[in-house]
C-alpha positions in Angstrom: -57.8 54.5 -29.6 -58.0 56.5 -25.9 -60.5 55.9 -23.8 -58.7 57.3 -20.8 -60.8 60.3 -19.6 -59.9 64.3 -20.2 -59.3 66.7 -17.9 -62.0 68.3 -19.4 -64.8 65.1 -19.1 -63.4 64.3 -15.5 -64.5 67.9 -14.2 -67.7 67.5 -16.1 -68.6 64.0 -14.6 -67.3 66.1 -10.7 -69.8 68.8 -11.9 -72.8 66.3 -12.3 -72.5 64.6 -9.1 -71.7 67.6 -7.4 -75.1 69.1 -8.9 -76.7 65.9 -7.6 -75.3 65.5 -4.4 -76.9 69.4 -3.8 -80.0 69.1 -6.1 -80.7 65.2 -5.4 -79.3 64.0 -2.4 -80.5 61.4 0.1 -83.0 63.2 1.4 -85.3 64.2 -2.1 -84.4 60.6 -2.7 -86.4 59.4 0.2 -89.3 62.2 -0.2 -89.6 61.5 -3.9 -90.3 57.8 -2.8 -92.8 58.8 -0.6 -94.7 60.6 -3.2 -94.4 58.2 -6.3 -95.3 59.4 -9.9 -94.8 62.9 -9.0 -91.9 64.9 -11.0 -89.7 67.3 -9.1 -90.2 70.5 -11.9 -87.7 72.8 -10.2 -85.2 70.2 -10.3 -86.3 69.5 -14.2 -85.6 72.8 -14.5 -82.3 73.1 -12.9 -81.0 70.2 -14.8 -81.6 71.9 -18.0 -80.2 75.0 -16.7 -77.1 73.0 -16.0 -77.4 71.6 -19.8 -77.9 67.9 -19.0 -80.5 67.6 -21.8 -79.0 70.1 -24.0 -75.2 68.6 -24.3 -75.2 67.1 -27.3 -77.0 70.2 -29.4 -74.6 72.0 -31.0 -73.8 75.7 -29.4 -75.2 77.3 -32.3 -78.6 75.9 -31.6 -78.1 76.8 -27.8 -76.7 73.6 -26.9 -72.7 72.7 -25.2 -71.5 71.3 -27.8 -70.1 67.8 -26.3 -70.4 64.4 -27.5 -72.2 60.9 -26.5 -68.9 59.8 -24.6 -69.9 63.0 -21.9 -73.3 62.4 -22.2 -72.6 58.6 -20.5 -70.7 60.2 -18.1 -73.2 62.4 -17.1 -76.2 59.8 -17.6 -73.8 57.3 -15.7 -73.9 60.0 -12.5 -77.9 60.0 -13.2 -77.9 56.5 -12.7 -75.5 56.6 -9.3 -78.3 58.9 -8.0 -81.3 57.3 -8.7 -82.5 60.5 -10.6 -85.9 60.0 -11.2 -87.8 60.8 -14.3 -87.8 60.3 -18.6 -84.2 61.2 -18.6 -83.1 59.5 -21.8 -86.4 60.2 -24.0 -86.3 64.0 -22.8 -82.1 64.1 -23.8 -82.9 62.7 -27.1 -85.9 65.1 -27.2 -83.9 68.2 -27.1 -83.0 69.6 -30.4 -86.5 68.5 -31.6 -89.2 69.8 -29.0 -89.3 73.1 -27.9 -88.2 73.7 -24.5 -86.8 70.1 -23.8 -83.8 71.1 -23.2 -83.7 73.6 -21.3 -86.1 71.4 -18.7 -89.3 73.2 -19.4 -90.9 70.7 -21.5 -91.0 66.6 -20.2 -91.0 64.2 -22.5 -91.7 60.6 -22.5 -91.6 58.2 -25.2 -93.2 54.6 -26.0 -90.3 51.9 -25.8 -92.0 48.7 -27.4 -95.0 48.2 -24.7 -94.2 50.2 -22.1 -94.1 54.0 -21.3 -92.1 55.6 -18.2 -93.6 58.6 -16.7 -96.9 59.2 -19.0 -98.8 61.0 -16.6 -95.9 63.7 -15.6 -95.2 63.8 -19.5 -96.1 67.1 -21.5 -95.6 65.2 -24.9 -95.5 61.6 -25.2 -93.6 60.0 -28.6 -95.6 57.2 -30.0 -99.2 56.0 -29.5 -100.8 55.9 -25.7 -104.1 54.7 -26.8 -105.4 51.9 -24.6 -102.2 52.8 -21.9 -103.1 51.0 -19.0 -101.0 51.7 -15.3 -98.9 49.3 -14.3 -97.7 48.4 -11.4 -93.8 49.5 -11.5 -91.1 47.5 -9.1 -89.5 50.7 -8.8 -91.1 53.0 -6.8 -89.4 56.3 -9.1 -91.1 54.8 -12.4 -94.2 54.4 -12.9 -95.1 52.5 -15.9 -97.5 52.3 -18.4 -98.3 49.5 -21.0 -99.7 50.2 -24.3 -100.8 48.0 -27.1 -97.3 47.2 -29.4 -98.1 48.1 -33.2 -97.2 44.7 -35.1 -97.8 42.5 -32.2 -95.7 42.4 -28.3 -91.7 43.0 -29.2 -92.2 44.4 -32.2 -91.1 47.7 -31.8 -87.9 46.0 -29.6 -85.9 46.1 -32.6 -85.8 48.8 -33.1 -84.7 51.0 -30.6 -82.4 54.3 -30.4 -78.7 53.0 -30.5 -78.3 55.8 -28.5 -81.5 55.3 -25.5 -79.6 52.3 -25.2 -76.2 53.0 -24.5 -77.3 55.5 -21.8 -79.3 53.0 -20.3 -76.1 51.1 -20.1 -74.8 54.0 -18.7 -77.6 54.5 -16.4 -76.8 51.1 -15.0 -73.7 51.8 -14.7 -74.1 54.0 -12.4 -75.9 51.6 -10.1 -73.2 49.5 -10.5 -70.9 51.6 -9.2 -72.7 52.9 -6.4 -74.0 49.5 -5.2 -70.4 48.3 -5.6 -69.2 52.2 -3.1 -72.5 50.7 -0.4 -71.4 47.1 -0.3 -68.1 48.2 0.4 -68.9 50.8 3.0 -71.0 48.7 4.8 -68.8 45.6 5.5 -66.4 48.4 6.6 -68.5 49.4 9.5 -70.7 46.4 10.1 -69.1 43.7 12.9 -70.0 40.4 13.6 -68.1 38.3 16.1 -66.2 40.9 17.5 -64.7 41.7 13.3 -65.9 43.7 10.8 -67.6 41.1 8.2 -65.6 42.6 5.7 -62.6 40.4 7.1 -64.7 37.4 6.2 -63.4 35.8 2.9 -67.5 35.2 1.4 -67.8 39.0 1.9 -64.8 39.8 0.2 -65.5 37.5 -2.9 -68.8 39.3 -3.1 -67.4 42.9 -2.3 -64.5 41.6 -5.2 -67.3 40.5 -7.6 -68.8 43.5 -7.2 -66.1 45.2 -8.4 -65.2 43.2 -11.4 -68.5 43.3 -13.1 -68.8 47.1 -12.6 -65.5 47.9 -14.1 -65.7 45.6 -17.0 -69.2 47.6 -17.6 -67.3 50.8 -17.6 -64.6 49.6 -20.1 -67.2 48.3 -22.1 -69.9 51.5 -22.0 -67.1 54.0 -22.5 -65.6 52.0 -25.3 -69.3 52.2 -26.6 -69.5 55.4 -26.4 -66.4 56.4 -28.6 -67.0 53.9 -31.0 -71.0 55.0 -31.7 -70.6 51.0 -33.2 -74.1 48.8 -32.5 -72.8 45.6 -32.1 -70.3 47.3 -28.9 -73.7 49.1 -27.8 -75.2 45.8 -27.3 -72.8 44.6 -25.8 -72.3 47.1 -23.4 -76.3 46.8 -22.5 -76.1 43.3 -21.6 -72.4 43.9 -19.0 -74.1 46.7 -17.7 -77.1 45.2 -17.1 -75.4 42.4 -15.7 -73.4 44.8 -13.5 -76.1 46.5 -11.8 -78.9 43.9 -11.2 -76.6 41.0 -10.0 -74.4 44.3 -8.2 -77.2 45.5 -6.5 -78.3 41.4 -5.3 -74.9 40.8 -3.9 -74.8 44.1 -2.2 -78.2 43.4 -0.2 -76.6 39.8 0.5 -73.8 42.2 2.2 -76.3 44.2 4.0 -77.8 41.1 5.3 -81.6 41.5 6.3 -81.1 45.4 6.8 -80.5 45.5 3.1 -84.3 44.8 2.4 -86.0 47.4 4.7 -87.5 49.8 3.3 -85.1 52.6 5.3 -82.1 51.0 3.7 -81.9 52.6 -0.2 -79.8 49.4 -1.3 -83.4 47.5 -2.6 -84.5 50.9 -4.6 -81.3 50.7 -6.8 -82.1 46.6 -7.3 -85.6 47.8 -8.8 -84.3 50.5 -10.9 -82.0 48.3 -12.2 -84.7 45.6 -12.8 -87.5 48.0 -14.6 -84.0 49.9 -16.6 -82.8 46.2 -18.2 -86.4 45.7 -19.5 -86.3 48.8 -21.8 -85.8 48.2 -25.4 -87.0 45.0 -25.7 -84.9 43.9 -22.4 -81.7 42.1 -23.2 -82.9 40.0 -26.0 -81.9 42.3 -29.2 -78.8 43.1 -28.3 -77.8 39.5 -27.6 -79.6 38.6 -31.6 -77.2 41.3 -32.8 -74.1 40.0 -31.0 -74.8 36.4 -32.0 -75.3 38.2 -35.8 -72.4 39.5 -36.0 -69.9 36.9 -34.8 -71.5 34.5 -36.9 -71.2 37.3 -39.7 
């Protein structure tokens, strides 16, 4: 089995971030966190133009035509840029709700107790009676909670093979980029006359960084060929791993500069926090790993 990447899926992962870089770069990063809860439309728009919701629908029915392994790669590129929004429920949306993919139509969708982006939603799958606002971590999702048919977790179970492998992918992303900041910055930063990245704690962390975020990437891409749940799960919980305790040990890089709010390196901590709590968090995935070795 190949997993090394085409010429084909390496130009379309260039594509995305180039997109990105243009349509979502630092700057509508920092404005879109200065007005929380509010959905950029035009960008919407111009992501469905590009096909990012549409690339799994077949080209007859006005889709590209690609698979789930280019749909990580693009979701993973989401996740580098902290694009904001329902993302996954809108993708998955796409060949069923009119004007999802192409970006007209937002779509959100109830994930056990919680819904992302309810308010910027124009149709919501599952039941928001009794939603109530939370208050989200991450200043890009807001979060609602609603009342869990069969009683809290129950709907856990049972989530999207598929939501879940590109939330892996999502965190992946974060992984990465965490892992590209860390790096940068003990580059550049000196202490003591040296940059701190000649310090041998810096470089375990800067080395850790690494490790987890390409052993997530084996594991989400291998994931993504095989379609198989019990690799799905297990590519949740490394990439999971990889972005939250990747985005800690990149603020311990930045030192107490990685915590202001003008730094971007505690944004991607939070979306990596509120991200590992969808689907049930990390629990399922673990029952269905455990299942199936003892199985």
């Amino acid at each position: 089995m190949r997993f090394r990447l085409t010429d084909d899926q390496l130009a379309l992962r260039a594509g995305v971030r180039e997109l990105l870089d243009r349509c979502f770069g630092r700057e509508a990063l920092r404005a879109a966190v200065d007005a929380p809860g509010r959905l950029d439309r035009a960008l919407w728009r111009t992501l469905g133009e590009a096909g990012f919701f549409a690339l799994r629908l077949p080209e007859a029915d006005g889709g590209v035509g690609l698979g789930l392994p280019e749909a990580v790669l693009a979701f993973e590129e989401a996740g580098r840029a902290l694009l904001p929004g329902p993302l996954v429920a809108t993708h998955l949306a796409a060949g069923t709700v009119p004007g999802a993919a192409r970006g007209e139509t937002v779509v959100a969708a109830v994930d056990g107790e919680l819904v992302e982006w309810l308010d910027a939603a124009d149709v919501v799958h599952g039941d928001v009676t009794g939603a109530v606002r939370l208050r989200s971590a991450d200043p890009l999702t807001p979060l609602h909670r609603v009342p869990a048919a069969g009683g809290p977790g129950a709907a856990a179970g049972s989530a999207d093979p598929v939501a879940v492998l590109l939330t892996a992918a999502e965190q992946l992303g974060t992984a990465g980029r965490v892992c590209e900041l860390a790096v940068a910055y003990a580059r550049r930063r000196e202490q003591f006359g040296r940059a701190i990245g000649a310090f041998q704690a810096v470089q375990h962390l800067c080395a850790d960084l690494l490790v987890r975020a390409e052993t997530a990437r084996a594991a989400v891409y291998a994931a993504a060929v095989t379609a198989d749940p019990a690799d799905i799960a297990a590519a949740r919980l490394l990439a999971d791993e990889a972005a939250v305790h990747g985005a800690r040990d990149c603020l311990q890089v930045h030192g107490g500069m990685g915590f202001t709010w003008e730094a971007d390196v505690h944004l991607h901590l939070k979306r990596a926090w509120v991200r590992a709590e969808r689907a049930g968090g990390s629990t399922p995935g673990a029952e269905l790993l455990a299942a199936t070795l003892a199985g």
